[in-house]
C-alpha positions in Angstrom: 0.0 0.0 0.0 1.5 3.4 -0.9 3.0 5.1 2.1 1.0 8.3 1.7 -2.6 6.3 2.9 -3.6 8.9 5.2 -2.9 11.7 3.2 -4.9 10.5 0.0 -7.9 9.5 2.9 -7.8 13.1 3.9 -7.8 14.6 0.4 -10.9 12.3 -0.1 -12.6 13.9 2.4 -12.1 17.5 1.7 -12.7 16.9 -1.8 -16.0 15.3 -0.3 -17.4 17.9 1.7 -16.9 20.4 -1.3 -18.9 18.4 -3.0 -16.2 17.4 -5.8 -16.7 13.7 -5.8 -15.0 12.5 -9.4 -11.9 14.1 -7.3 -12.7 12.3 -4.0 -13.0 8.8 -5.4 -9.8 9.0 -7.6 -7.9 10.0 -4.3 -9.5 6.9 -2.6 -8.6 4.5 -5.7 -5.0 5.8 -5.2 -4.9 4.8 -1.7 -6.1 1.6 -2.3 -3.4 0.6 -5.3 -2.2 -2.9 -3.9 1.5 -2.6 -3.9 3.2 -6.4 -5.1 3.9 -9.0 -3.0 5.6 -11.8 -3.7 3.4 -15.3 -3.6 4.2 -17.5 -0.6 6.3 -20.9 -1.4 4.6 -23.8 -1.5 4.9 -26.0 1.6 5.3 -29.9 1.5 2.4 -31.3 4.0 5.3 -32.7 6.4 5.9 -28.9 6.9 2.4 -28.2 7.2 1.6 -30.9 9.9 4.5 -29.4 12.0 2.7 -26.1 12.2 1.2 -24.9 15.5 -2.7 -25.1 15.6 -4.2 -21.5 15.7 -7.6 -21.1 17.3 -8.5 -18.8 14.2 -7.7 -20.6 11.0 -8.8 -18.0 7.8 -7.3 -18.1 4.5 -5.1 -15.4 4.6 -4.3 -14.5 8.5 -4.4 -16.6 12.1 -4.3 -15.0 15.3 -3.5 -17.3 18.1 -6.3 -16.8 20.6 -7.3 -18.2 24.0 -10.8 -19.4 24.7 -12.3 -15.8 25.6 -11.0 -14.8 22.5 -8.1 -12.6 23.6 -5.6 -12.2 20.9 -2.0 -12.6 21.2 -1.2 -10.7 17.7 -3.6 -8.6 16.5 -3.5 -6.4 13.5 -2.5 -3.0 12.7 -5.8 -0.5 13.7 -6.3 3.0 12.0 -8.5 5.6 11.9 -9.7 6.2 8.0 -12.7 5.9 6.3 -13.4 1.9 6.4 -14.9 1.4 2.9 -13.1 -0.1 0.1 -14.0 0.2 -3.4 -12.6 -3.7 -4.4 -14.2 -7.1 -4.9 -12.6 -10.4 -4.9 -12.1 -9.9 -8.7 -9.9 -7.2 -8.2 -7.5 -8.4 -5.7 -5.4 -11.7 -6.0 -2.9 -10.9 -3.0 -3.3 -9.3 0.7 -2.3 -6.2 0.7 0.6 -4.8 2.9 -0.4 -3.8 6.5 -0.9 0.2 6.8 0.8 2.0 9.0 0.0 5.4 10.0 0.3 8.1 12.8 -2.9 6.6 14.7 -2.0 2.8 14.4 -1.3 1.6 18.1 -1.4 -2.1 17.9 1.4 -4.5 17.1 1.5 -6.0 13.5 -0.4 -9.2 12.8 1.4 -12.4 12.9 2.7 -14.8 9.9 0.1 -16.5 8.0 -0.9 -19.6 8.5 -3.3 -21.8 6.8 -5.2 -24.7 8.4 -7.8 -27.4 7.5 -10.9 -26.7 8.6 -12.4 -28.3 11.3 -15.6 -30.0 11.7 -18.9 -28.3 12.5 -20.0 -28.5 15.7 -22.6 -31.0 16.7 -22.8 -30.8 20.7 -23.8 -28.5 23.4 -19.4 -29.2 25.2 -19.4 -29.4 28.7 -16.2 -26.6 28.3 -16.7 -23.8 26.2 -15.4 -23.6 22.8 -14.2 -20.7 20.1 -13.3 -23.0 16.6 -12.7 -22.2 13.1 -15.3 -23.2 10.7 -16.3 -22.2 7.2 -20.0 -22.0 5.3 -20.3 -22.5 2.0 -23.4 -21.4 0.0 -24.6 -20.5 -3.6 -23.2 -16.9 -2.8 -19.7 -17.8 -1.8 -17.3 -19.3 0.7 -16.7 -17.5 4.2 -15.0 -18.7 7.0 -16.3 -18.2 10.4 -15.7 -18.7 14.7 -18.3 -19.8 16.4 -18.1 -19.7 20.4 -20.0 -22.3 22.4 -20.7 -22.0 26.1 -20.2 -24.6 28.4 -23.4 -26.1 28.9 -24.9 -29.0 30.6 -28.5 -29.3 28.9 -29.6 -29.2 25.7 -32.4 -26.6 26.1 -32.4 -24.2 23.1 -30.0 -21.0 23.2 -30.0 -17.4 21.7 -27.7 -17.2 18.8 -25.6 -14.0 18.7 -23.9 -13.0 14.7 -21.3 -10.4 16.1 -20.1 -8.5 12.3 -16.4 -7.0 13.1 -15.0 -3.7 11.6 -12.3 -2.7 8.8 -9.2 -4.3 9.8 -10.5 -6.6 12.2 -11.1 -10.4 12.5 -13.2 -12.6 15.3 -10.7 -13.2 17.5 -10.0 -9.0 17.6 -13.7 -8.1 18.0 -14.3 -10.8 20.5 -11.5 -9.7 22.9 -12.4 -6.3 22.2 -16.4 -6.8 23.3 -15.6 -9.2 25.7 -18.6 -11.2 24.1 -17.2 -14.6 24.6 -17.2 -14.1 28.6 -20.7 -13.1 28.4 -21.6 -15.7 26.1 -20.7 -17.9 28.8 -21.8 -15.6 32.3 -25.5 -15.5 30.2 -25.5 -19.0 27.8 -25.6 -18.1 24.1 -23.5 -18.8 21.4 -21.8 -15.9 19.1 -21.0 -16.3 15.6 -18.2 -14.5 13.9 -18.2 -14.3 10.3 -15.0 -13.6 8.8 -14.4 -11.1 6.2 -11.8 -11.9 3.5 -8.9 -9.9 2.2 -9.8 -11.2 -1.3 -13.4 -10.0 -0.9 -11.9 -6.1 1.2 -8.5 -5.3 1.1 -9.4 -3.9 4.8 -11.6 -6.9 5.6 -14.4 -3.8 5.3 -18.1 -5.9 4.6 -19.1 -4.1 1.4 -21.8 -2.8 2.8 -22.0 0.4 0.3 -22.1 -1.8 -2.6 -25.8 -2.5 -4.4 -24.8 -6.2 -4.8 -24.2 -6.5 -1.0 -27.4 -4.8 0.2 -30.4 -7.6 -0.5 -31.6 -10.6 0.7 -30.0 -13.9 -0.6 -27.7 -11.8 -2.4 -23.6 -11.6 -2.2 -22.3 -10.9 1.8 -25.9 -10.8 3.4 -26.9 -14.4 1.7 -23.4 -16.1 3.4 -23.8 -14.5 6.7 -27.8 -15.8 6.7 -26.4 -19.1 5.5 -23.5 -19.3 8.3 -26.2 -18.7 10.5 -28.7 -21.2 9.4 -25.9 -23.6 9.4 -25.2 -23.4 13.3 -28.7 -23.1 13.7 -29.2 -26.6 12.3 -25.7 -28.0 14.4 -26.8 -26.4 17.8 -30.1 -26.0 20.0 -30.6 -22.6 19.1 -33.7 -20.9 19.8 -35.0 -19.7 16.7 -36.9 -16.4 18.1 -33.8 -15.2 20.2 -31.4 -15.2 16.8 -29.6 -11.5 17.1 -26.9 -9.4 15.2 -25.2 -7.0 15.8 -21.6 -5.4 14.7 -19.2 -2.1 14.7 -18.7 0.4 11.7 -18.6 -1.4 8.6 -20.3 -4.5 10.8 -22.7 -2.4 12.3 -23.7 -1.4 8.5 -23.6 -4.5 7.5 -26.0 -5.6 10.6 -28.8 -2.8 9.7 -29.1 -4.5 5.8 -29.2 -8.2 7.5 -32.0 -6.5 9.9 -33.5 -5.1 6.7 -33.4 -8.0 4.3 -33.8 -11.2 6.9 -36.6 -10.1 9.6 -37.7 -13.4 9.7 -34.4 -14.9 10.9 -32.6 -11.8 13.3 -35.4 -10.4 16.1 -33.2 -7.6 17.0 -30.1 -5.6 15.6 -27.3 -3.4 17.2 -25.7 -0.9 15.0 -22.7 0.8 17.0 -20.9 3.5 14.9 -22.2 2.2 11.6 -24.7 3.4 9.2 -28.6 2.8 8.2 -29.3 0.1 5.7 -29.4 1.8 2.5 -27.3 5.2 3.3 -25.2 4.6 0.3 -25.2 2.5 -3.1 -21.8 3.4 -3.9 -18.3 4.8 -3.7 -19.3 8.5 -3.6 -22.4 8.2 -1.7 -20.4 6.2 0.7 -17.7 8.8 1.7 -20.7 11.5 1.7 -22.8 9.5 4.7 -19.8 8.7 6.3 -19.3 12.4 6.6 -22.6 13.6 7.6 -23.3 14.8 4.1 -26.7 14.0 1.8 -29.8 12.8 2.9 -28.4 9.1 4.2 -30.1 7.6 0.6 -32.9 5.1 1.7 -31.7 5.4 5.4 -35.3 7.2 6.1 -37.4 3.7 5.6 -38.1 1.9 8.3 -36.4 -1.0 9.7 -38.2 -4.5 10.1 -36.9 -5.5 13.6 -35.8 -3.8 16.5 -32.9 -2.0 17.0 -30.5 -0.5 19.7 -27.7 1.9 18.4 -24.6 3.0 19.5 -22.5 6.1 18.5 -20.1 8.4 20.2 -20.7 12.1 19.3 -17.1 12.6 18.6 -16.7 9.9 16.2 -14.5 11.5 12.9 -14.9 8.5 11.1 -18.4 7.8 10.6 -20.4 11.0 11.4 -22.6 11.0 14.5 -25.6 11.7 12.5 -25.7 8.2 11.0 -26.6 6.8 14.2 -29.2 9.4 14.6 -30.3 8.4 11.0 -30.3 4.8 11.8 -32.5 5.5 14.7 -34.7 7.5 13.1 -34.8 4.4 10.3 -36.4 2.2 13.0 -38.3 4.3 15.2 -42.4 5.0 13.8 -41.9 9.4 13.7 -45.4 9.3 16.0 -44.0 7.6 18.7 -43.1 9.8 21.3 -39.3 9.6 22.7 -37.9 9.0 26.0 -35.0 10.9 26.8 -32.6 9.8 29.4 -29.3 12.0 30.8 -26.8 9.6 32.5 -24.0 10.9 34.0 -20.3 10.0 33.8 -20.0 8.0 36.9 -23.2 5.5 36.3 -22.0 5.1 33.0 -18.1 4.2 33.4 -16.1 7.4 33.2 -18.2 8.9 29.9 -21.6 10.1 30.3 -24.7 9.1 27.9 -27.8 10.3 26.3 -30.2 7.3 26.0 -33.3 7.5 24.0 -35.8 5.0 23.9 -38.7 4.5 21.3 -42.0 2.2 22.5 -44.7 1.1 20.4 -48.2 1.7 22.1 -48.2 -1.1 23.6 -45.0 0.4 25.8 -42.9 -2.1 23.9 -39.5 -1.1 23.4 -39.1 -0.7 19.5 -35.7 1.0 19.3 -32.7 2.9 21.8 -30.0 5.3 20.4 -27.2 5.8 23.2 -25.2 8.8 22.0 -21.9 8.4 24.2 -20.5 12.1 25.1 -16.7 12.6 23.9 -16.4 9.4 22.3 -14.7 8.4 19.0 -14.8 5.6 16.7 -14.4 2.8 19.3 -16.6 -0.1 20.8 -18.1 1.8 24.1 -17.2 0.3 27.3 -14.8 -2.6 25.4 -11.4 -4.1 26.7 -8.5 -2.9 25.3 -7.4 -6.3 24.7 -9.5 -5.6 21.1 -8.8 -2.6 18.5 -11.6 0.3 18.4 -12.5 -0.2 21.9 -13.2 2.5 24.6 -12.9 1.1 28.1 -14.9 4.9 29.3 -18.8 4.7 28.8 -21.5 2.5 29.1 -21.0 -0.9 27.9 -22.9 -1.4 24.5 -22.1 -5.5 25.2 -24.5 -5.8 28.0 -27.1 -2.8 27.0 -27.4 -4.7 23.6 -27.8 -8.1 25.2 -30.1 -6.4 27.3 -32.1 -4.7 24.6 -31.5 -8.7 22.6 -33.1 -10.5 25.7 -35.9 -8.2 26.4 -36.8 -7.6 22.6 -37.6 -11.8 22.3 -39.4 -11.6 25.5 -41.4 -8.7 24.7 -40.1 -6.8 27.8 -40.8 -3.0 28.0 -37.6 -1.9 29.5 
């Protein structure tokens, strides 16, 4: 990747705001110019049976975790706009890691490619976090999937956590701590796995038309990766959630949109609205507050708790008002809650709530005061993650639970 990344991000979004887009997108396609890497050497399977076995086998990168999903090398974290115009087409190599002013985590570690294992057929007695991999009409995509300890087979919620540009499972698991409640509360969380080949940034295309609909591209393997544990687990098929962060949490709003009869609630946290963009340019204009947010103004099918922190310079704070606004019925009156710095973990919050008229809970927006593009309340363990604030983990579980219970909190 060229050295001047940050630079050609920035000049994207000036030329953005001025409303010179033809100028904004070819400073973006600059950025994104793969630079050549050589093709790795071919390994004899003696070699490959000596390797170590990572907990998080993918195609192109393994992070060696433990079972909460801490990672012991995880990749390089930036702040920049995480869409990438690029299919799998376009790009036969990873790309080089990029380093800029705001990268604080260590590089990742070595490849290394693994068979996949097994699915999972058992509710363990000790809690597992495997490597496993759907394949569907629309494509291959690897996965972890994290299974509680359990000693019954009574059905479970299923929880599809989507990670950010950058990231992987094992990142955004140690980062949301999800795993450890997965296992304090008894659900399983799924982790679909974006692809280099598919993102350059492992960014889920969700500004791309062919990524946006139901049984189409991304959405169809992430609905398929979830029917598949569904059919290998006692999974309760009314308490089936998703939720993710930025690109994921984008990515979970269309998979609310397009699958209502499979997810009964979604948590957007510094993402976007299903439909606020269609392509390149409309992308880089909702991520910076600017436009109308496309078809962000129709209403969502399920419920939906969002997340944003109001000094987020990444994805404006106005998409998580938008994606509120998407999922709340306009004649509903709002709730408005002030809580302070203390209750909340060291930032404080604005929480407001949307009930049907029945007093049903039908969506929350949590706008968290001072914070930037990070996973509120996370362990620093993961990338994006803001230890200050409340903690969007347990609030969405909360809003999850209650949602499939029909709770009024």
């Amino acid at each position: 990747m060229p050295s001047d990344f940050q630079y050609l991000m920035d000049e994207a979004t000036r030329h953005t705001r001025a409303g010179n887009l033809h100028a904004a997108t070819a400073a973006i396609q600059r950025a994104m110019m793969p630079a050549p890497i050589a093709p790795p050497k071919a390994r004899t399977t003696a070699a490959r049976a000596a390797e170590p076995r990572a907990a998080y086998a993918h195609t192109t990168d393994a992070y060696p975790t433990d079972a909460s999903g801490a990672a012991s090398n995880r990749p390089q974290m930036f702040a920049a706009a995480d869409i990438i115009d690029v299919d799998a087409r376009d790009v036969d190599e990873p790309t080089r890691p990029i380093h800029t002013a705001q990268a604080t985590n260590a590089a990742p570690a070595a490849p290394v490619v693994l068979d996949t294992p097994a699915p999972q057929t058992r509710a363990p007695e000790s809690a597992t976090f495997e490597a496993q991999r759907y394949s569907g009409a629309a494509g291959q995509m690897d996965y972890k999937l994290f299974i509680p300890a359990r000693t019954t087979q009574a059905p479970m919620p299923l929880l599809v956590m989507l990670h950010g540009c950058t990231q992987n499972p094992d990142d955004f698991a140690a980062g949301t701590t999800m795993n450890r409640l997965a296992q304090e509360q008894g659900f399983a969380v799924l982790y679909p796995a974006q692809s280099q080949q598919a993102n350059p940034q492992r960014c889920w295309n969700w500004f791309k038309h062919n990524h946006q609909a139901r049984d189409r591209g991304e959405p169809a393997m992430i609905a398929g990766a979830t029917r598949e544990v569904m059919a290998t687990l006692p999974i309760d098929p009314k308490r089936v959630f998703v939720a993710g962060l930025s690109a994921g949490g984008a990515m979970a709003a269309i998979m609310g949109r397009a699958y209502p009869d499979l997810y009964a609630a979604v948590g957007v946290h510094s993402g976007l609205a299903a439909g606020a963009a269609t392509d390149l340019p409309s992308a880089m204009m909702a991520m910076n507050g600017v436009g109308g947010g496309g078809e962000a103004t129709s209403t969502c099918a399920v419920r939906t708790i969002v997340f944003h922190g109001d000094a987020d310079s990444t994805v404006h704070p106005i998409n998580g008002e938008r994606a509120f606004a998407a999922c709340a019925d306009p004649k509903a009156a709002n709730q408005v809650e002030e809580i302070g710095a203390a209750q909340a973990g060291g930032r404080g919050a604005t929480r407001t709530v949307k009930r049907a008229g029945d007093g049903t809970v039908i969506a929350e927006y949590w706008v968290v005061h001072g914070a930037r593009h990070a996973w509120s309340g996370g362990d620093a363990a993961g990338s994006y993650t803001d230890a200050a604030g409340p903690d969007a983990s347990r609030e969405m579980l909360r809003f999850f639970m209650n949602a499939s219970s029909g709770a009024s909190r």
